[in-house]
C-alpha positions as CSV (number, residue, x, y, z in Angstrom):
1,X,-14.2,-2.6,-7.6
2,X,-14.0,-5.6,-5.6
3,X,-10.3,-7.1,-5.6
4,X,-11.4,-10.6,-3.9
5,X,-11.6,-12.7,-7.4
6,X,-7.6,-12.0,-7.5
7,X,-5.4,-14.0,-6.1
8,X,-4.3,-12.8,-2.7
9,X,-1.8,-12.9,-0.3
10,X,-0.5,-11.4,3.2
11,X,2.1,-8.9,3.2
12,X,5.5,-9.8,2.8
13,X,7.7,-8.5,5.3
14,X,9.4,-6.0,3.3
15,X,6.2,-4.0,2.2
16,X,5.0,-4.6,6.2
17,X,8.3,-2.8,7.1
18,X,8.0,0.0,4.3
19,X,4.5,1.1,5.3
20,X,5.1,1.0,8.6
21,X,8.2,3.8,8.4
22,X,5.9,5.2,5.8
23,X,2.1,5.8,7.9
24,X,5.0,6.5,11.1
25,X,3.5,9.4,13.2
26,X,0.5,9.2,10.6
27,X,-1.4,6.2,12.4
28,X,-1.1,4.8,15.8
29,X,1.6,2.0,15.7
30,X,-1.1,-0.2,17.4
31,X,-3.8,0.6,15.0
32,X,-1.2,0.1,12.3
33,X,0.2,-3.5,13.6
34,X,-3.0,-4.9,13.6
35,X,-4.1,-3.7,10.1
36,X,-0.6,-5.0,8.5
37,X,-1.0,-8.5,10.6
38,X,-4.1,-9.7,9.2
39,X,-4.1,-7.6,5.8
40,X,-4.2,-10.1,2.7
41,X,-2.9,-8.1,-0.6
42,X,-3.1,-8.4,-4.6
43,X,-0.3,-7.0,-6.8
44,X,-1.1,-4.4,-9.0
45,X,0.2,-4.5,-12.6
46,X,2.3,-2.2,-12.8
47,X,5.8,-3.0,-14.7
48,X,7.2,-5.0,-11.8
49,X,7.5,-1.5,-9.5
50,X,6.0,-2.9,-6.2
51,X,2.6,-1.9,-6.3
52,X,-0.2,-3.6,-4.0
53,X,-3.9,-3.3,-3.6
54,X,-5.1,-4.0,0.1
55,X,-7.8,-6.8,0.1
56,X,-11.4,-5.8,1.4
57,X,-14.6,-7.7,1.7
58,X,-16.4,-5.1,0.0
59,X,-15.8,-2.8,-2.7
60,X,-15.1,1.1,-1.4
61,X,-14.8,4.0,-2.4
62,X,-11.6,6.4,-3.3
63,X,-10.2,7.9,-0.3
64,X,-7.5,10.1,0.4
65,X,-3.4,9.9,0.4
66,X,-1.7,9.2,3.7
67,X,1.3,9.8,2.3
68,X,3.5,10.3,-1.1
69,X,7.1,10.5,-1.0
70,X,9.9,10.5,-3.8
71,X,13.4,9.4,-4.2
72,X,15.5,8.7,-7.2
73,X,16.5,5.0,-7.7
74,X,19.9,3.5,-8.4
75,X,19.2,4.3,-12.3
76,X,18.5,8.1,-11.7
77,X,14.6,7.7,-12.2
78,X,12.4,9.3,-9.9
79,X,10.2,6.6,-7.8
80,X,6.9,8.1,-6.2
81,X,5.0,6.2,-3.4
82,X,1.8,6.7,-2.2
83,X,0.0,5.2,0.9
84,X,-4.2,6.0,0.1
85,X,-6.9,5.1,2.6
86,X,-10.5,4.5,1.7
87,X,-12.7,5.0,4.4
88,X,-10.6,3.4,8.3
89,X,-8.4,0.9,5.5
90,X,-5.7,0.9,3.9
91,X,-6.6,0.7,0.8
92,X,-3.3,0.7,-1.6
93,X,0.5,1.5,-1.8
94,X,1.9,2.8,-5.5
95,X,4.8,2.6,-6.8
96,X,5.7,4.2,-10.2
97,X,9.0,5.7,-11.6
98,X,8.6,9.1,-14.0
């Protein structure tokens, strides 16, 4: 599914910053740089949590997690993230609370 009749935008520098610790020692800082600099986003609905969905010309398909991680918020709730990749892209980070 093809993301490009969405609004989009470039990263702000907060989620550049969080997937950058996140994909560290997972991609090549250089690789990763200039995916982040030039990557234009959507937000995903998703309760306000932080979700985005990277912009690509052409739909692909699902790929694989880069990374998940968990932490429990200031309210006690458990946050997961996950990083995927579809084919050489980034393709989306999630953020949901349990």
């Amino acid at each position: 599914m093809s993301t490009n009749s969405v609004a989009s935008r470039p990263l702000r520098k907060e989620e550049r910053e969080l997937i950058r610790f996140l994909l560290l020692g997972v991609l090549t800082e250089a690789s990763l740089e200039d995916t982040l600099s030039v990557s234009l986003v959507t937000d995903m609905q998703d309760s306000g949590m932080g979700s985005i969905r990277f912009v690509h010309p052409k739909a692909q398909p699902f790929g694989r997690a880069l990374m998940e991680a968990q932490y429990v918020d200031s309210d006690g709730v458990l946050v997961s993230i996950a990083v995927t990749q579809q084919e050489t892209a980034i393709s989306s980070m999630s953020i949901f609370g349990r």
